[in-house]
DRENVEX-685201 format. One record per residue (C-alpha): residue in three letters; x, z, y. Coordinates in steps of 0.001 Angstrom, whole numbers, plus 500000, padded with zeros to 6 digits. Layout:
<atoms>
<atom residu="Ala" east="X" up="Z" north="Y"/>
...
</atoms>
This chain:
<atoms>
<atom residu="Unk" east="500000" up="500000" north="500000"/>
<atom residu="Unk" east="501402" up="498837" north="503555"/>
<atom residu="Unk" east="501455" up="502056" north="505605"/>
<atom residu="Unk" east="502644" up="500653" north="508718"/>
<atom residu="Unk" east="500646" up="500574" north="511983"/>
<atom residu="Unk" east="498467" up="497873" north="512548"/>
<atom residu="Unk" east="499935" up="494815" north="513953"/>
<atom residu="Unk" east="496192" up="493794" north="515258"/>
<atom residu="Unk" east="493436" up="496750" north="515439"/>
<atom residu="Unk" east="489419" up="496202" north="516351"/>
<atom residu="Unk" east="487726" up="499079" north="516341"/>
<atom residu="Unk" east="483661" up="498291" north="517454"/>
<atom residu="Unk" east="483801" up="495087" north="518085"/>
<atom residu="Unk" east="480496" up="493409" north="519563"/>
<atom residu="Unk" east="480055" up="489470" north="520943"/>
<atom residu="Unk" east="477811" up="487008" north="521044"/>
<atom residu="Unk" east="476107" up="483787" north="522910"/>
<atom residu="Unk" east="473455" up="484146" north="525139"/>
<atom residu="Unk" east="471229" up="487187" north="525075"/>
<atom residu="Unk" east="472040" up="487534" north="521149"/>
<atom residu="Unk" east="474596" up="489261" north="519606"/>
<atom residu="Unk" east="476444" up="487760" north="516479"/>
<atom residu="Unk" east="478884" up="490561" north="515686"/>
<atom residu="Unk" east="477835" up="494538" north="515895"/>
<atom residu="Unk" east="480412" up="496779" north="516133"/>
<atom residu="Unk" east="482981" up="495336" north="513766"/>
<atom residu="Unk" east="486441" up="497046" north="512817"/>
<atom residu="Unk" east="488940" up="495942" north="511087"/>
<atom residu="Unk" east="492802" up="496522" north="511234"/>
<atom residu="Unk" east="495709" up="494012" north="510432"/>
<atom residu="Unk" east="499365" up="495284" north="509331"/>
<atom residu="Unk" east="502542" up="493469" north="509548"/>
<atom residu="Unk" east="503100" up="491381" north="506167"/>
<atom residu="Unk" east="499115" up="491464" north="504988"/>
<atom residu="Unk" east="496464" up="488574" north="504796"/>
<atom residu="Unk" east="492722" up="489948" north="505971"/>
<atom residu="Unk" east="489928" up="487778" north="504793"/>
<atom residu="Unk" east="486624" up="487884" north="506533"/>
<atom residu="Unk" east="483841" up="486611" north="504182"/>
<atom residu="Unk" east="480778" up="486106" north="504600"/>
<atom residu="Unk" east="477903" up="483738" north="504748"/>
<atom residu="Unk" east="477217" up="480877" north="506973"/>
<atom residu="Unk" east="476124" up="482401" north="510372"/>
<atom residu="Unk" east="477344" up="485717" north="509330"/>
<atom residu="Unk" east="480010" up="485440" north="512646"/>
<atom residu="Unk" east="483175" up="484618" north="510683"/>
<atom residu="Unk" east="484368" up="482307" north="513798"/>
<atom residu="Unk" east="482827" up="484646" north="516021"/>
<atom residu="Unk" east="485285" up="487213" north="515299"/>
<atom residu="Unk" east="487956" up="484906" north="515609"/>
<atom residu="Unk" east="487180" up="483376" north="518704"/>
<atom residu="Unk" east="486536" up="487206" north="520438"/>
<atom residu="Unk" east="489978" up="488409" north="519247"/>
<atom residu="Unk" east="491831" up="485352" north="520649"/>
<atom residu="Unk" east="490198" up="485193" north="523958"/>
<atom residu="Unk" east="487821" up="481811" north="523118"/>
<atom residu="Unk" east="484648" up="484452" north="523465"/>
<atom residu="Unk" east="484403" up="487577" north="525573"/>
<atom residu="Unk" east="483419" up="490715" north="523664"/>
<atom residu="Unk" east="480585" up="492744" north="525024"/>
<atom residu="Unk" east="482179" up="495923" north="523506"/>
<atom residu="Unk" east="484685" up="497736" north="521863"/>
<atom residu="Unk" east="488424" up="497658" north="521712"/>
<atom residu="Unk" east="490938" up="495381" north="520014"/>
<atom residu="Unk" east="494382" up="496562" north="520556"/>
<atom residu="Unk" east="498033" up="494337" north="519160"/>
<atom residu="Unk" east="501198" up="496446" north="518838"/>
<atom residu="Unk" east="503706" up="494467" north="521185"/>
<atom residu="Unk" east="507052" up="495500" north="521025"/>
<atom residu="Unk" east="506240" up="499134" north="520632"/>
<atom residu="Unk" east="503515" up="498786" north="523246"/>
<atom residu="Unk" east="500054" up="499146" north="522451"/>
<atom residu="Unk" east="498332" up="496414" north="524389"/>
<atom residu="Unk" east="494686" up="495712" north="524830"/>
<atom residu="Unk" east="493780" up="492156" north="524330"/>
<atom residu="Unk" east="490110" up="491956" north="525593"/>
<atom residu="Unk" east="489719" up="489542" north="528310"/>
<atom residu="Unk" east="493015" up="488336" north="527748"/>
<atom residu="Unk" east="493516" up="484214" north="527947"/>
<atom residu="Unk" east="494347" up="482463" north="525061"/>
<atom residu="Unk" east="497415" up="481291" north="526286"/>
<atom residu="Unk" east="498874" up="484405" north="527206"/>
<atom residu="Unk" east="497602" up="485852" north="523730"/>
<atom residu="Unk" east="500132" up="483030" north="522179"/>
<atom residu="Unk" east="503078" up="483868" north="523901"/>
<atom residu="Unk" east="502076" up="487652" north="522518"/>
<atom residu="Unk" east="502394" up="485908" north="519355"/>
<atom residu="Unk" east="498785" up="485527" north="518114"/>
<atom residu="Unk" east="497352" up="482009" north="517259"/>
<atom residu="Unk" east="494290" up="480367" north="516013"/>
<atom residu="Unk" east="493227" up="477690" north="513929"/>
<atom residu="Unk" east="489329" up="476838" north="514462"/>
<atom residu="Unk" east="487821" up="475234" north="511887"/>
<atom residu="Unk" east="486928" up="472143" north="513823"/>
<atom residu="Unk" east="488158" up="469846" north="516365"/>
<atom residu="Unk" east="491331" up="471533" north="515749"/>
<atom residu="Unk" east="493578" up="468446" north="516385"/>
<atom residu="Unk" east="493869" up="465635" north="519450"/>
<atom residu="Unk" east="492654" up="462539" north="517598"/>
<atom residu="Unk" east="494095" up="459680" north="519724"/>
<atom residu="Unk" east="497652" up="461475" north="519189"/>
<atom residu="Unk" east="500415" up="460791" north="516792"/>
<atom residu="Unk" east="500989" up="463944" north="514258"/>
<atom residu="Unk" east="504335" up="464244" north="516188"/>
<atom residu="Unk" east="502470" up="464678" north="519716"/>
<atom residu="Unk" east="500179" up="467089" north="518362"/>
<atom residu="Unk" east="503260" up="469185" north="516888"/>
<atom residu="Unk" east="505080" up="468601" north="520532"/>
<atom residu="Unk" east="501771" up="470094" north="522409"/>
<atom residu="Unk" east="501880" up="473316" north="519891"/>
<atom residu="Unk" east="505928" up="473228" north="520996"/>
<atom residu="Unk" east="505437" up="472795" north="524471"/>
<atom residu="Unk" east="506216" up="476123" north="525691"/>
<atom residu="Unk" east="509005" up="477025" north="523752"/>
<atom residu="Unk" east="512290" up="476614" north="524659"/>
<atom residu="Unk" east="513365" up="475612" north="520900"/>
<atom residu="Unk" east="510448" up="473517" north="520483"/>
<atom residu="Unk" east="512122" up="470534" north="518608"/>
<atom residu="Unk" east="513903" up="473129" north="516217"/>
<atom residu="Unk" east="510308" up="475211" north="515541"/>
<atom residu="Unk" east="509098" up="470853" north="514968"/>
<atom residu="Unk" east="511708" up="470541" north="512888"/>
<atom residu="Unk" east="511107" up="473857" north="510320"/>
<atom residu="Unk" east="507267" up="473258" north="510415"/>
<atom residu="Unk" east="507640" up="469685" north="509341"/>
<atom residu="Unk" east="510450" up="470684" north="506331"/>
<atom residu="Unk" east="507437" up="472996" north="504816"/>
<atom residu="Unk" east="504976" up="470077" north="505502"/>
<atom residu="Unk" east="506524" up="466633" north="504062"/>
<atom residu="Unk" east="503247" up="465000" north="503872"/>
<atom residu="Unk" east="503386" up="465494" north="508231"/>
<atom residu="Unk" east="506966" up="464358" north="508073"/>
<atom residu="Unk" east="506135" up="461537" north="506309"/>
<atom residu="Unk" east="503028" up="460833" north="509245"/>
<atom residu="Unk" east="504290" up="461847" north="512346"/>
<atom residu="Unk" east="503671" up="458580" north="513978"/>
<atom residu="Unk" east="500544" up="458311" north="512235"/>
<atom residu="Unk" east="497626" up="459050" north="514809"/>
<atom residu="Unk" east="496049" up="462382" north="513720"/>
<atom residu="Unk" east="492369" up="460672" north="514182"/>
<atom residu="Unk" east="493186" up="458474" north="511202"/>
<atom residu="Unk" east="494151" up="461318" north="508943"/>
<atom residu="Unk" east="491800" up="462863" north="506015"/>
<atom residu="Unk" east="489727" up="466192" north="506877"/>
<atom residu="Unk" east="492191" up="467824" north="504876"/>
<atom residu="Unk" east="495690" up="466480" north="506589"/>
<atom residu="Unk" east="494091" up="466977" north="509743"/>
<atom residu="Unk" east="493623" up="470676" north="509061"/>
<atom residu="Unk" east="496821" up="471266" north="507543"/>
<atom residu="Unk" east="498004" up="469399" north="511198"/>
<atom residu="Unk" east="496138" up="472125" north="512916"/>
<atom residu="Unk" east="498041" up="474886" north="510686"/>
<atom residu="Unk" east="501025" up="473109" north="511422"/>
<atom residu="Unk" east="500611" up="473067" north="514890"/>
<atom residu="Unk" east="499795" up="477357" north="514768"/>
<atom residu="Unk" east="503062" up="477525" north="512878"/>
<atom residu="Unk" east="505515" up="475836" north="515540"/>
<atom residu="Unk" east="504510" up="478615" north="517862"/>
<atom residu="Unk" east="506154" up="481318" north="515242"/>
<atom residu="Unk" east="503151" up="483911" north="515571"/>
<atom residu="Unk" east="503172" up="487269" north="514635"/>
<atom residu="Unk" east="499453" up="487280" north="513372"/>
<atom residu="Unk" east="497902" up="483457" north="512930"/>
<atom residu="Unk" east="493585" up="483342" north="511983"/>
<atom residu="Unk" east="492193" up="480706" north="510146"/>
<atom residu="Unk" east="488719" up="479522" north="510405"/>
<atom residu="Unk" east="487851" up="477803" north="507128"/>
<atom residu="Unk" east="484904" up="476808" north="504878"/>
<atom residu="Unk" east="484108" up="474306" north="502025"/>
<atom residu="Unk" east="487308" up="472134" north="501107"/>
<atom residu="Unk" east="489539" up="473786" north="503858"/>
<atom residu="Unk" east="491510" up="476239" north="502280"/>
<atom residu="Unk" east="492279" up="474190" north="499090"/>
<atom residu="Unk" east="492888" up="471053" north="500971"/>
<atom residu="Unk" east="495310" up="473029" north="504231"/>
<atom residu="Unk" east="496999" up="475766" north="502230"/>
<atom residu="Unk" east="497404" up="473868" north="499168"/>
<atom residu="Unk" east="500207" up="473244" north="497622"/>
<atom residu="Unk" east="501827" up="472360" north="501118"/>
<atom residu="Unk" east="499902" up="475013" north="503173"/>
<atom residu="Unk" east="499998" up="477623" north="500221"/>
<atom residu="Unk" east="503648" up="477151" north="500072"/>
<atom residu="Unk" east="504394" up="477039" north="504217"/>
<atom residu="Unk" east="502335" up="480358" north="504217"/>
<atom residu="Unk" east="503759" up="482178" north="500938"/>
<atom residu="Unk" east="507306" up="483249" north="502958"/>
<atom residu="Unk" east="505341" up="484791" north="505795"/>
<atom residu="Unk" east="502833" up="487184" north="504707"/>
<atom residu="Unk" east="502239" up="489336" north="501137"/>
<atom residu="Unk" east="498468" up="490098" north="499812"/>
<atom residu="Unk" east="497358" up="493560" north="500615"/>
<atom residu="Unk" east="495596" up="496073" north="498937"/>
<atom residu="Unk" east="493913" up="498931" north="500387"/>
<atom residu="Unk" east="490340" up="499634" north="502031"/>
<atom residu="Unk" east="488811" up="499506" north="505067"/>
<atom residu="Unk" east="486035" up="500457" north="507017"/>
<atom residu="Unk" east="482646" up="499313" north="508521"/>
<atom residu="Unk" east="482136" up="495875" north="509708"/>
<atom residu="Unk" east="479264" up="493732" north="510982"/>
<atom residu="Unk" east="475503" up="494046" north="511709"/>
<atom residu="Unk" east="474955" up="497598" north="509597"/>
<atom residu="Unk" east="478238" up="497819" north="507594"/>
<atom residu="Unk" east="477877" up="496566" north="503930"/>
<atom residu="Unk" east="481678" up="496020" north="504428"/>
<atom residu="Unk" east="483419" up="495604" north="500359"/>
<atom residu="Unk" east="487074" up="495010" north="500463"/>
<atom residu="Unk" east="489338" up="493131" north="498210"/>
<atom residu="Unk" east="492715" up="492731" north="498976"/>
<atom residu="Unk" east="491350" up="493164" north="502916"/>
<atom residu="Unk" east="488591" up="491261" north="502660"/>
<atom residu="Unk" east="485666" up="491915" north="505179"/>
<atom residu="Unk" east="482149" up="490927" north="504712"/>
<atom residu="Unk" east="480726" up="490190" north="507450"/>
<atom residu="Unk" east="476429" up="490015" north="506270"/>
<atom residu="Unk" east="473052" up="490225" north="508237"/>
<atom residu="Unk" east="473821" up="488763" north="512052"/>
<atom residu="Unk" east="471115" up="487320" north="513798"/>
<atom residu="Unk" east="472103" up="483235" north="514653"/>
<atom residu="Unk" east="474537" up="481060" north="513624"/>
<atom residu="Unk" east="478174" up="481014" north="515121"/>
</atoms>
């Protein structure tokens, strides 16, 4: 069991669209080395989550606090830009790539920032030889599957600390595997443990941190 502070902590989380809330008072913590899933449904508020920790959607309540260089800083309101160069990135689960770009372009807009950005390029494409193989290819032309594992590629470059995935149907098997599995499997170990409550009235189960997220009241 990882007993190190969380890397990532939400502690009564609550967002939503409109007058309706999607999430209700969801926690859920995040250590250094771990993967978290967050299952759930369609609608449940999967992407929800993800898009109120990193900045896409402000939360109506709670706290969600990273562990920066042995500060403890609050990320609510925070842009999403400035929550990249804290090292926290995001992969939505569509639109996640500039079509009318080459795979290369889309890699140089992830690098853009960084001052080593042809060296991060570099690494990312070495654990993605299909993209290597592509990188002039224009992204729009790609499959749904090589155009997620672009998107993952593109998280990569950035080196984050903590990196969310938004996936359902074919996308994990077709962006983590092999080529995504194996670009991932250096960077972070399964976890075991348990967790607290999450979502509209708890019902959270975990397994390996996994977080059910069940009985929200619209789609995300």
């Amino acid at each position: 069991m990882n007993d190190a502070p969380p890397l990532l902590e939400v502690d009564g989380l609550s967002a939503g669209y409109g007058e309706v809330n999607i999430l209700h008072e969801v926690s859920l913590a995040v250590r250094p080395g771990t993967l978290v899933a967050v299952i759930g449904p369609n609608g449940a508020g999967k992407s929800t989550l993800l898009k109120a920790i990193y900045g896409l959607l402000r939360p109506r309540g709670g706290r969600a606090v990273l562990r920066h260089d042995g500060r403890e800083l609050s990320i609510v309101g925070r842009k999403p830009h400035q929550l990249t160069r804290l090292g926290l990135n995001y992969v939505p689960q569509l639109a996640n790539v500039f079509p009318n770009m080459s795979v290369l372009e889309n890699l140089q807009v992830g690098a853009s920032t960084l001052r080593n950005g042809d060296e991060r390029i570099e690494r990312v494409l070495g654990d993605f030889p299909l993209l290597r193989g592509r990188r002039r290819q224009r992204a729009g032309t790609l499959s749904g599957g090589q155009r997620q594992m672009l998107a993952l590629a593109r998280a990569l470059v950035t080196g984050p600390r903590l990196l969310s995935q938004s996936l359902r149907g074919a996308g994990p098997r077709a962006a983590r595997g092999p080529e995504g599995g194996r670009a991932l499997s250096g960077r972070a170990q399964p976890a075991r443990g348990r967790g607290g409550r999450g979502g509209a009235d708890g019902g959270v189960r975990v397994a390996r941190r996994a977080r059910r997220l069940i009985r929200t009241r619209s789609a995300c």
